[in-house]
N, C-alpha and C positions, 0 to 999 in steps of 0.2 A: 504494500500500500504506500502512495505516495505520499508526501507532505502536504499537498494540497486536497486529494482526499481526504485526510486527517481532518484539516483546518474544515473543510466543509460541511463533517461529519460536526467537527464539532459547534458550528454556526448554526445550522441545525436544532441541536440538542439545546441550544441557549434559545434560539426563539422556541418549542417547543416548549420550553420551561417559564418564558415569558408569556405565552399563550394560556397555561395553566392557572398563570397566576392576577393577569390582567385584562380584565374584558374588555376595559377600553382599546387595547394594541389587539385582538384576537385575532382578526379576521387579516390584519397583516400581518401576524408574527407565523402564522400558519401557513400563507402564503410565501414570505419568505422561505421560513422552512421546508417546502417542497421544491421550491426552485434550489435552494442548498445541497436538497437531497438528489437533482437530478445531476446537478453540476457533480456532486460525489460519484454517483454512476456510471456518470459518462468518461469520468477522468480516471476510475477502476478501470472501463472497459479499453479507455485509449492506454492506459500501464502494461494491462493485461495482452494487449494487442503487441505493443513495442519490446514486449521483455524476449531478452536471448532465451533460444530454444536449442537443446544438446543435439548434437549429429543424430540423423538418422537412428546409425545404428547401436546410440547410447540411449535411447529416450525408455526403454523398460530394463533394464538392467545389461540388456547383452552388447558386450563386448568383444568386437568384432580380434 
């Protein structure tokens, strides 16, 4: 997981905790929170996407 997943995760969890606690921000803090969560998803999938991957013939154990 990147650093910038992290941070979004945790931007997230702070408006989520804001939304719990004040009606007045609700309906933005919740909002925020979901676009947090998507930019977290998306920046897992582009990690998930970019990360080195072992030679063919090392990816289950066998050792050419």
């Amino acid at each position: 997981m990147t650093v910038g997943v992290e941070v979004d995760l945790l931007h997230a969890a702070s408006m989520l905790a804001l939304a719990a606690t004040s009606r007045r921000y609700r309906r933005a803090a919740l909002t925020d929170a979901g676009i947090s969560m998507a930019f977290a998803a998306a920046g897992g999938i582009a990690a998930h996407r970019n990360a080195p991957h072992p030679p063919v013939g090392q990816r289950h154990g066998l050792n050419p």
